[in-house]
Phi, psi and omega in degrees: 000330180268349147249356149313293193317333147331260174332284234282319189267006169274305179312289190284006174255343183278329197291318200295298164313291159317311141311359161262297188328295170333300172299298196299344186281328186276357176270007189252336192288282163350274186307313164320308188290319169295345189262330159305312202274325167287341169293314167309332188283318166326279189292345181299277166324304177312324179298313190282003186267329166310284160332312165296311178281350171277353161304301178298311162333301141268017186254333165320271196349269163346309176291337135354275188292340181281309166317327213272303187310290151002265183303333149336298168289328151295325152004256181322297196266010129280354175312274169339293209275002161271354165283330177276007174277324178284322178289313172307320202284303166331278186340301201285339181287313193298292195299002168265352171260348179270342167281337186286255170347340216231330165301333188288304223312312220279021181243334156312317183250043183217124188285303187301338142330308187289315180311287195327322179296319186287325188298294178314291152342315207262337130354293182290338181265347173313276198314315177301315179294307192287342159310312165308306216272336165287332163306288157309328190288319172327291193304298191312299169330298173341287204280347184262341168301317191296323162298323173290309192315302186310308191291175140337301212055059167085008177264124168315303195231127157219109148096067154048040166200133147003088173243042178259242159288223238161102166288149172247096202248116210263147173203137172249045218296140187292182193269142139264000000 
């Protein structure tokens, strides 16, 4: 009995050995095929990660370029709403000048109107001449204080000497 037990437990560590061998060649076998199928996988990801960053690569660009246009277009509409503020102010200018215009007419075609107008001229121009003649009067004070500062102030002799002309002394001695 003890050496059947023997046989049977040499028999069962060779079957067992044989079947772990068996397994470990089919987990190498296994592991070979997995470790090809992660390279391929390995290289596959490099592409798509190569394909993604020339993707990124242009979607910068593009964002770039989207930015670059932004500003353009903020530009534009500050552009825009100061033209459109100048065109109100034209507009509001014309239409005060077409009410302006539409008053002369009716003071043109209106006599007493037309008197009120004339009246009024000869007025604006009075005030413009005494507006001249006050100018003037002005200026001439000026200039004559300055003449005084300057001047005499009327003395024929100041400080013992001739401030009218400059004598002139002729004198002839006969010839010898």
């Amino acid at each position: 009995m003890k050496r059947e037990n023997a046989n049977l437990l040499i028999g069962f560590l060779i079957v067992v050995l044989l079947l772990g061998g068996w397994q470990f060649i089919v987990t190498v076998n296994d592991l070979k095929k997995e470790r090809e199928e992660l390279k391929k996988a390995k290289i596959q990801m490099i592409e798509e990660r190569r394909e993604l960053q020339s993707q990124i690569d242009k979607i910068t660009k593009e964002l770039e370029a989207a930015r670059f246009e932004l500003k353009k277009i903020s530009t534009l509409e500050k552009e825009n709403a100061d033209l459109i503020q100048v065109k109100k102010e034209l507009e509001e200018k014309v239409t005060s000048l077409e009410k302006e215009k539409q008053d002369l007419e009716a003071k043109l075609h209106s006599l007493p109107e037309l008197k009120k107008a004339i009246r009024q001229v000869k007025i604006e121009k009075h005030e413009q001449k005494a507006k001249e003649h006050l100018a003037k009067k002005q200026q001439q004070k000026e200039l004559d204080a300055q003449g005084i500062a300057t001047g005499n102030r009327g003395f024929v002799i100041k400080d013992s000497k001739s401030t009218y002309k400059p004598r002139v002394i002729i004198e002839v001695f006969p010839g010898d």
